[in-house]
Kinemage of the C-alpha trace (Angstrom):
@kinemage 1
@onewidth
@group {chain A} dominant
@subgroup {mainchain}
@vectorlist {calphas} color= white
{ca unk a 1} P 122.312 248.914 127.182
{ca unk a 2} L 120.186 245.778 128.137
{ca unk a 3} L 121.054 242.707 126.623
{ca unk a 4} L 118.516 241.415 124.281
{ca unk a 5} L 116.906 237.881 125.662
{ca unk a 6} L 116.606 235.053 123.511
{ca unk a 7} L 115.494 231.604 124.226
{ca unk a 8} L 115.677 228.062 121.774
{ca unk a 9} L 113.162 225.653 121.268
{ca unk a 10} L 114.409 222.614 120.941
{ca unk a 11} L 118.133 223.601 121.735
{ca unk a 12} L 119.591 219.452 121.858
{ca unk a 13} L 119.768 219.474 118.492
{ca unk a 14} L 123.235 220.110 116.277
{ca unk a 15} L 121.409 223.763 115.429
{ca unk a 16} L 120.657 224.684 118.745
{ca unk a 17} L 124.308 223.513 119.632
{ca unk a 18} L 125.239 225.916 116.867
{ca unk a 19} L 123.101 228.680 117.914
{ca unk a 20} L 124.806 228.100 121.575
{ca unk a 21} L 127.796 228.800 120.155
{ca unk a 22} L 126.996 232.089 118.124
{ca unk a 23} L 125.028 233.467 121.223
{ca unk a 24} L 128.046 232.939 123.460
{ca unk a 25} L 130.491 234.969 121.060
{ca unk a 26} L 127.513 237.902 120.337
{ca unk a 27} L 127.624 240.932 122.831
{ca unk a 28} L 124.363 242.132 122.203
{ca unk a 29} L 122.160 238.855 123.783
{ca unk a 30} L 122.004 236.526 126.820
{ca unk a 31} L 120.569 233.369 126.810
{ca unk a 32} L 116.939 233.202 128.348
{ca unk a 33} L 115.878 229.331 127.866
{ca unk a 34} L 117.445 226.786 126.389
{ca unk a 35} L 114.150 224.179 125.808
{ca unk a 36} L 113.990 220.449 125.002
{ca unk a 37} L 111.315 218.416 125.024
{ca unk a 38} L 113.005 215.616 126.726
{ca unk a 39} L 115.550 215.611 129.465
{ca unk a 40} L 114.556 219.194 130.984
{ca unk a 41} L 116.869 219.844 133.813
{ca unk a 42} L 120.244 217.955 131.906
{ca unk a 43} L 122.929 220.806 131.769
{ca unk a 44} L 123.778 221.612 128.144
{ca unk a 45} L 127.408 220.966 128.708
{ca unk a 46} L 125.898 216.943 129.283
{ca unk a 47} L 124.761 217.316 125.771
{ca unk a 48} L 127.381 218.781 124.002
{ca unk a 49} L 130.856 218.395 126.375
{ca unk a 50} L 132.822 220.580 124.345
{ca unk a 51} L 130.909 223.125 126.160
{ca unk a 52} L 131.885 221.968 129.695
{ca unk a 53} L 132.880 225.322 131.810
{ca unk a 54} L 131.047 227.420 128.776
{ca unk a 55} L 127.928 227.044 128.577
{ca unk a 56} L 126.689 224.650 131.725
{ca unk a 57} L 123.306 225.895 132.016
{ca unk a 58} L 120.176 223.750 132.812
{ca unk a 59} L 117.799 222.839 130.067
{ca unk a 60} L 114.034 224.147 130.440
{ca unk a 61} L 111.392 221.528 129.819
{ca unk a 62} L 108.988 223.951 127.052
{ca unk a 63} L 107.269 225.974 129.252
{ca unk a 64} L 105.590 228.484 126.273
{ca unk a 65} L 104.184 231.451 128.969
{ca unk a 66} L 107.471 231.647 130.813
{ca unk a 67} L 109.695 230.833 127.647
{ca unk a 68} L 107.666 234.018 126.054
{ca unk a 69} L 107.514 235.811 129.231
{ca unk a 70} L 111.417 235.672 129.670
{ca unk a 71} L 112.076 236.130 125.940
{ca unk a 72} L 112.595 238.661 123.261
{ca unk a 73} L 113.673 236.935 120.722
{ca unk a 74} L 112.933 233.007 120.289
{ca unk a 75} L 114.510 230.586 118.125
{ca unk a 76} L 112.786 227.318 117.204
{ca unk a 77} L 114.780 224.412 116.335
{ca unk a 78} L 112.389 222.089 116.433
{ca unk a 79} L 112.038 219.692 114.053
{ca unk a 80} L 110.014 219.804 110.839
{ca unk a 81} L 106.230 218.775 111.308
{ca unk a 82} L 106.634 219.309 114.886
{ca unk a 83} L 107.049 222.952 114.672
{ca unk a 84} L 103.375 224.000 113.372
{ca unk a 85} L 102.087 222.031 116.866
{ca unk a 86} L 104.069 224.651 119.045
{ca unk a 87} L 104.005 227.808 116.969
{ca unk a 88} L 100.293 228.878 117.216
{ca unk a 89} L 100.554 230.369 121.162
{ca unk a 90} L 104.043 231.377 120.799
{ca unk a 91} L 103.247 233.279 117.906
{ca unk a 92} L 100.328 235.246 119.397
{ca unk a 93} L 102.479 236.380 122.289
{ca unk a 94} L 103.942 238.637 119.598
{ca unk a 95} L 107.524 237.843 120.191
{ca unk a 96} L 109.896 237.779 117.616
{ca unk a 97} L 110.394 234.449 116.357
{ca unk a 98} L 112.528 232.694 113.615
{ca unk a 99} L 111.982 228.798 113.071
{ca unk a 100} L 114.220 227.038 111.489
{ca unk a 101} L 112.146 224.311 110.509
{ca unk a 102} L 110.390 223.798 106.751
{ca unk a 103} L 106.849 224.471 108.512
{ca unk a 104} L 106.752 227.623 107.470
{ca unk a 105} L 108.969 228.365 104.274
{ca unk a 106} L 106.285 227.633 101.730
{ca unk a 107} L 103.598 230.002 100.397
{ca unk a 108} L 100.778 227.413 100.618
{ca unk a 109} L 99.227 224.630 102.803
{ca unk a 110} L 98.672 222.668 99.262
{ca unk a 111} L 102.466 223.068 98.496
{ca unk a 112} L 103.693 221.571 102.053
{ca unk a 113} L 101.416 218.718 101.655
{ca unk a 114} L 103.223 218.334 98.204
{ca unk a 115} L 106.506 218.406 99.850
{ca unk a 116} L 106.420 216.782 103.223
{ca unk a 117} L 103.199 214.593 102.820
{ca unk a 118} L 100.791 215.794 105.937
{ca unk a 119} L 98.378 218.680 105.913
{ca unk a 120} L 99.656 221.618 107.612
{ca unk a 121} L 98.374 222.422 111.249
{ca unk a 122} L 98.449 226.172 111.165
{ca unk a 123} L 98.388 227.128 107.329
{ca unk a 124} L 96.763 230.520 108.564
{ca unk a 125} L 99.787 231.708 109.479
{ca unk a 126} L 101.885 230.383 106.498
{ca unk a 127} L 101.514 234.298 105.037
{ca unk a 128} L 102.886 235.663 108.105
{ca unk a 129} L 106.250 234.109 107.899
{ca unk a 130} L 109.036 236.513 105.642
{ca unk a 131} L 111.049 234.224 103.974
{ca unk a 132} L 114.938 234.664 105.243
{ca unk a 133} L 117.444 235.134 102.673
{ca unk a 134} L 119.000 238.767 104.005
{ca unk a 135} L 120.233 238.786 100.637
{ca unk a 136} L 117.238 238.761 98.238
{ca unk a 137} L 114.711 239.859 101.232
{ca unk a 138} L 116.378 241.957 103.619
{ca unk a 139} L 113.941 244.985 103.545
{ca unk a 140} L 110.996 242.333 103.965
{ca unk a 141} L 113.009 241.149 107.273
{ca unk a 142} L 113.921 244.563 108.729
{ca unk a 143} L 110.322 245.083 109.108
{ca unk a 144} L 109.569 241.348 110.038
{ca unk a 145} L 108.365 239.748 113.569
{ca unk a 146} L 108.385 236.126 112.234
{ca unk a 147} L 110.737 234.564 109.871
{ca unk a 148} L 111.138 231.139 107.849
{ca unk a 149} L 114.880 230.281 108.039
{ca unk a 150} L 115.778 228.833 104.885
{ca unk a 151} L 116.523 225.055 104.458
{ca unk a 152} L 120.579 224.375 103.951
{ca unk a 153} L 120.298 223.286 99.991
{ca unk a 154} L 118.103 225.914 99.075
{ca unk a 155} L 120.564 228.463 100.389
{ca unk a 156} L 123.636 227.864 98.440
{ca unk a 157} L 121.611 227.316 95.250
{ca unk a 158} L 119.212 230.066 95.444
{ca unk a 159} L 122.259 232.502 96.163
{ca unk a 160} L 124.622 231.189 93.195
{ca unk a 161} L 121.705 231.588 90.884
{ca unk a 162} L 120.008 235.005 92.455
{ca unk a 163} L 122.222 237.389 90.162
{ca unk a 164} L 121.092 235.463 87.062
{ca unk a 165} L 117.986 235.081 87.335
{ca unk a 166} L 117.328 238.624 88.166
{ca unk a 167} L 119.025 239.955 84.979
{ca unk a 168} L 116.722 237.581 83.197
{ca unk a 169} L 120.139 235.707 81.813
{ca unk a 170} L 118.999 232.162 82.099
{ca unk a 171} L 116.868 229.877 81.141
{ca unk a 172} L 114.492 229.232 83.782
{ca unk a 173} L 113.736 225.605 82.720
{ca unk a 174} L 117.224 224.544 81.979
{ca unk a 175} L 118.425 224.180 85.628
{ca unk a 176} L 119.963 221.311 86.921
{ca unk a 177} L 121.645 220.894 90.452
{ca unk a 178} L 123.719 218.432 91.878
{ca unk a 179} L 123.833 218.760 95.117
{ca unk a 180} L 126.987 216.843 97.402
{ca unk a 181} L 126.022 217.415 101.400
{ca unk a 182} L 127.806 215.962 104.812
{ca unk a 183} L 126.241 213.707 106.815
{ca unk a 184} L 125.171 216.346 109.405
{ca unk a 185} L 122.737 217.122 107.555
{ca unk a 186} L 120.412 214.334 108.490
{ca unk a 187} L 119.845 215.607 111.800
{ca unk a 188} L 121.043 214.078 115.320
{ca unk a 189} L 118.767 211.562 115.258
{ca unk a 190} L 120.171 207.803 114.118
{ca unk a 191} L 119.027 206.887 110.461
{ca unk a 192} L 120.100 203.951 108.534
{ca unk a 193} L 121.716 205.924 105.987
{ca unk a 194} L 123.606 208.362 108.106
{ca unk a 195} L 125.208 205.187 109.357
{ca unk a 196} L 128.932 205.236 109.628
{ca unk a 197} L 129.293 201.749 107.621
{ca unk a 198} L 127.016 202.812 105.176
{ca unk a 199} L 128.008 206.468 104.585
{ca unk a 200} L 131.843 206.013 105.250
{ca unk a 201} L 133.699 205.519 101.683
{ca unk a 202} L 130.673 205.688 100.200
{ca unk a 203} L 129.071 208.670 97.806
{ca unk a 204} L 125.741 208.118 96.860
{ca unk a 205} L 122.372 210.425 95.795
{ca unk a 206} L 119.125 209.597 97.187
{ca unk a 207} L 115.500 211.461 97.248
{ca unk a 208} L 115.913 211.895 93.579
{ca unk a 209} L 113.644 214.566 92.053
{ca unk a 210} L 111.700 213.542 95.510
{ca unk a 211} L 113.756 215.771 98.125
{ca unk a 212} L 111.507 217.596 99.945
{ca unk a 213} L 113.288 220.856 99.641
{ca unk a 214} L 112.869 221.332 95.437
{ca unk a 215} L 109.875 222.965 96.074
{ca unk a 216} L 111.352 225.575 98.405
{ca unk a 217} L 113.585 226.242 95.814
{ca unk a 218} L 111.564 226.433 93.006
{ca unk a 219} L 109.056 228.874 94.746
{ca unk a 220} L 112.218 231.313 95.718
{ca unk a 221} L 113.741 230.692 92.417
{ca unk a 222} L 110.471 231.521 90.637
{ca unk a 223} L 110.674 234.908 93.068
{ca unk a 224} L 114.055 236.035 91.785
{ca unk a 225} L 112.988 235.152 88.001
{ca unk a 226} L 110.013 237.045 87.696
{ca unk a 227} L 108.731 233.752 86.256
{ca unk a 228} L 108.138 229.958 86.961
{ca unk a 229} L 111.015 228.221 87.419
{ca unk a 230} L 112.022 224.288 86.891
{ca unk a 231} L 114.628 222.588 88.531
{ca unk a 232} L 116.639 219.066 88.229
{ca unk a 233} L 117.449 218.417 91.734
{ca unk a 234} L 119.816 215.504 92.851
{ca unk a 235} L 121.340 215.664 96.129
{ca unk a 236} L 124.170 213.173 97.332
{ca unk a 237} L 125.348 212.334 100.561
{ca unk a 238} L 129.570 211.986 101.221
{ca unk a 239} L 131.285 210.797 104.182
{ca unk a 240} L 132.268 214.092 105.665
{ca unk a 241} L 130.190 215.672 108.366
{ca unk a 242} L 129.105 219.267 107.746
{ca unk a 243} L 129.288 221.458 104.478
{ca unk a 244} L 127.480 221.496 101.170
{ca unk a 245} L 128.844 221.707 97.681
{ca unk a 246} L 126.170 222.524 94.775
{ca unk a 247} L 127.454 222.602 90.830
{ca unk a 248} L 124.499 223.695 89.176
{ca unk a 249} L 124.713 223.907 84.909
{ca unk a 250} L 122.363 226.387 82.692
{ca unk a 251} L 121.697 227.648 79.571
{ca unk a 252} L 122.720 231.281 78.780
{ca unk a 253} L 119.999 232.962 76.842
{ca unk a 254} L 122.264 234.847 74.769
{ca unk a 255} L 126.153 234.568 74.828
{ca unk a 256} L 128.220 236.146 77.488
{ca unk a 257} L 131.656 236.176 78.473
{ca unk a 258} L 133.488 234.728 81.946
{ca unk a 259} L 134.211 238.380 82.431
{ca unk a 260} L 130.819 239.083 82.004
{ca unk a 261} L 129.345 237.573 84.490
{ca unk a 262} L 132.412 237.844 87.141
{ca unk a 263} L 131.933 241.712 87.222
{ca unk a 264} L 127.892 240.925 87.355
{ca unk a 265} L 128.562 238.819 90.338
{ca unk a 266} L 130.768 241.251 92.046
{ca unk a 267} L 128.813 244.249 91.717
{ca unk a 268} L 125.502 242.260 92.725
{ca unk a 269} L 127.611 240.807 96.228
{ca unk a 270} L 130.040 243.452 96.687
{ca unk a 271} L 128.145 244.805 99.362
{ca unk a 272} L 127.254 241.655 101.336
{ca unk a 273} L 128.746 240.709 104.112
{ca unk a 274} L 128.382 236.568 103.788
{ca unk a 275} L 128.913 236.225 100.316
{ca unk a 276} L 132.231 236.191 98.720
{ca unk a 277} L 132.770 236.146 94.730
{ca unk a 278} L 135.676 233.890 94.032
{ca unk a 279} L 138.522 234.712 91.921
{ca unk a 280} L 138.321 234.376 88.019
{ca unk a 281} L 140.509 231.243 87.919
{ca unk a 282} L 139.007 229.315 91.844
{ca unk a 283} L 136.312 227.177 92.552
{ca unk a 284} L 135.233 226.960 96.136
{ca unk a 285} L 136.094 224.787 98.664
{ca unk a 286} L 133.631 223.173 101.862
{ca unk a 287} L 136.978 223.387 104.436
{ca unk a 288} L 137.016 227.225 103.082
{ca unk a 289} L 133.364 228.004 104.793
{ca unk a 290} L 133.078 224.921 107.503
{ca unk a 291} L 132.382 226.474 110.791
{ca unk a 292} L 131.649 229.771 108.750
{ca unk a 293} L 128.579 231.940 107.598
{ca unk a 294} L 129.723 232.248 104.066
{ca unk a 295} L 128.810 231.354 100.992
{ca unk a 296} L 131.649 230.991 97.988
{ca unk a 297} L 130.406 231.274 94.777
{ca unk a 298} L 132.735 230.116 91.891
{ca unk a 299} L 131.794 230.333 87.818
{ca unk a 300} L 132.774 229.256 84.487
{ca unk a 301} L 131.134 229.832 80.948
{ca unk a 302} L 131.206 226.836 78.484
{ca unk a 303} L 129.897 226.966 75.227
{ca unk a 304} L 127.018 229.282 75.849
{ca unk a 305} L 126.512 226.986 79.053
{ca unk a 306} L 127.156 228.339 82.427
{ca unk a 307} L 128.477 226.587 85.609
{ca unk a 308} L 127.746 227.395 88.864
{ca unk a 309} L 129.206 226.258 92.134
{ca unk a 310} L 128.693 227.203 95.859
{ca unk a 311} L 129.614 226.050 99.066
{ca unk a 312} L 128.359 226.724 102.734
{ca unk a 313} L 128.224 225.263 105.852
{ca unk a 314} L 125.049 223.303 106.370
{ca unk a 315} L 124.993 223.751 109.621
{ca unk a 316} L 125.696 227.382 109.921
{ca unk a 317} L 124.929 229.641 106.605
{ca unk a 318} L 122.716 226.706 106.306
{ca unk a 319} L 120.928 226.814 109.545
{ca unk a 320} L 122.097 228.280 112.742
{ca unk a 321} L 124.047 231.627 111.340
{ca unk a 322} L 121.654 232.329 108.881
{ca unk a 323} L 119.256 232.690 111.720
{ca unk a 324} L 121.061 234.880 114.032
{ca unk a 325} L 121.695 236.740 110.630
{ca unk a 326} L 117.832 237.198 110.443
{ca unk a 327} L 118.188 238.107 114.346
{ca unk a 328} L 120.642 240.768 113.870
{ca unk a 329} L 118.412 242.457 110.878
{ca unk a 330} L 115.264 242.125 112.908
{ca unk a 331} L 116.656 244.051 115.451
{ca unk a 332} L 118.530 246.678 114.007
{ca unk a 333} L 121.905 245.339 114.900
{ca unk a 334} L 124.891 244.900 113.325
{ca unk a 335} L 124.110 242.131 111.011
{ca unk a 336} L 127.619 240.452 111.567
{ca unk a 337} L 127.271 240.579 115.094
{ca unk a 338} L 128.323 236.931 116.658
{ca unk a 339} L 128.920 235.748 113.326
{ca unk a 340} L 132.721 237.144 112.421
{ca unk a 341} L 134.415 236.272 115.666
């Protein structure tokens, strides 16, 4: 069987690093191009030395004909706003493509504006994009050629709260979210507040009721409910370096025990590969998914109240093993492949 040939994007950053990784543990692909936009011809092991002896490959300035020419499958890991410039000619060489940017996750031009504050450069193709959550849109991915990888909040909190909000259990406009996530998270790039003085025994929100991603997660949440829904969104950042924690607190439309809604949430996940229902009496843990593609879910009832908690790795469920998630789907594959070893 021929490998299957996939390429990155804008591979120096911590997802393409990721994606490295996962590609170099999954039988089924080769690497074709590994593509920065500065620095072409720097070995990846330069980048990332961990990699030294693994994975010492040259990096390909973006060439788009010979990156789609070489290609079967190519990831973008660009960053967000930058994407859109790129995506226009690689998407009409009809190659399968998932970008793990924001640029395409939203249903409409008006809505990006909303959320990251420039007009979007190729809102003609916004509708082409399937959004890519396997587990609330895997038939709409099976059948895909270009995918929206999710953003890392909106993952853990749109799969604690899928189950719910499908059985019409909740109120949609009694949602609030807080939101703890590692430092990683910012990207590679320095920023002030990804500092190590200022993040290091320090725990603090920011982009309060601002972040860019509640709309994402409204718009999916709204999907899964059947109904508009509205959030309270505070994320925080802690001094730790990957992983996200979410504790998200609703109202129960009518009351319904622990029990209740354990057996709901195993029978909705029990089939999923990257989703595990905690035990009645456990809440989940970041070091229990870091370096994983899981998600733990955890829940307790309180007074007609429910509680909600997930955790995943930012970086991977979050980003770069969601994506070769979506890749496995796409292509008929195993859809653990490169992710459980």
């Amino acid at each position: 069987m021929n490998k299957i040939r996939v390429s990155v994007v804008g591979a120096s950053g911590y997802t393409g690093y990721e994606l490295v990784k996962i590609f170099m543990k999954h039988h089924d692909i080769e690497i074709a191009h590994l593509a920065v936009r500065s620095q072409p011809g720097i070995r990846f092991s330069e980048l990332y030395p961990a990699l030294k002896g693994l994975c010492d490959r040259e990096c390909s300035p973006i060439d788009i004909q010979l990156i789609c020419n070489d290609s079967d499958v190519i990831f973008f890991g660009l960053p967000h706003k930058t994407s859109m410039e790129m995506m226009p000619e690689f998407a009409n060489s009809g190659k399968k493509i998932i970008d793990l940017s924001a640029d395409y996750r939203l249903d409409t031009a008006a809505l990006y504006k909303t959320a990251y504050g420039i007009d979007h450069r190729d809102a003609v193709r916004l509708n082409d994009f399937i959004y890519g959550l396997p587990e609330f849109n895997r038939q709409k991915i099976r059948k895909a050629n270009t995918v929206a990888n999710p953003g890392c909040f909106p993952t853990g909190i749109e799969l604690a709260l899928l189950p719910v909000l499908e059985a019409g259990l909740i109120q949609p406009d009694s949602i609030i979210v807080d939101s703890k996530t590692g430092v990683s998270g910012g990207g590679k790039n320095p920023q002030p507040a990804f500092h190590f003085p200022e993040c290091n025994e320090n725990l603090t929100a920011y982009k309060v009721s601002s972040h860019q991603h509640e709309p994402e997660i409204e718009q999916e949440l709204s999907k899964m409910a059947g109904a508009a829904v509205d959030i309270v969104f505070v994320p925080h950042l802690v001094p730790m370096t990957r992983g996200i924690f979410n504790t998200i607190y609703t109202g129960l439309k009518q009351p319904l025990s622990q029990n209740d809604l354990h057996d709901l949430y195993r029978e909705y996940y029990q089939a999923e590969p990257f989703v595990r229902m905690l035990e009645f009496d456990q809440v989940p843990q970041v070091k229990n998914v870091a370096f994983t593609n899981f998600c733990d879910i955890g829940l307790k009832v309180s007074r007609n109240r429910l509680i909600l908690m997930s955790a995943i790795d930012n970086l991977i469920k979050g980003a770069a093993g969601q994506a070769v998630q979506n890749m496995n789907i796409m292509l008929g594959l195993d859809e653990t492949a490169g992710l459980l070893n």
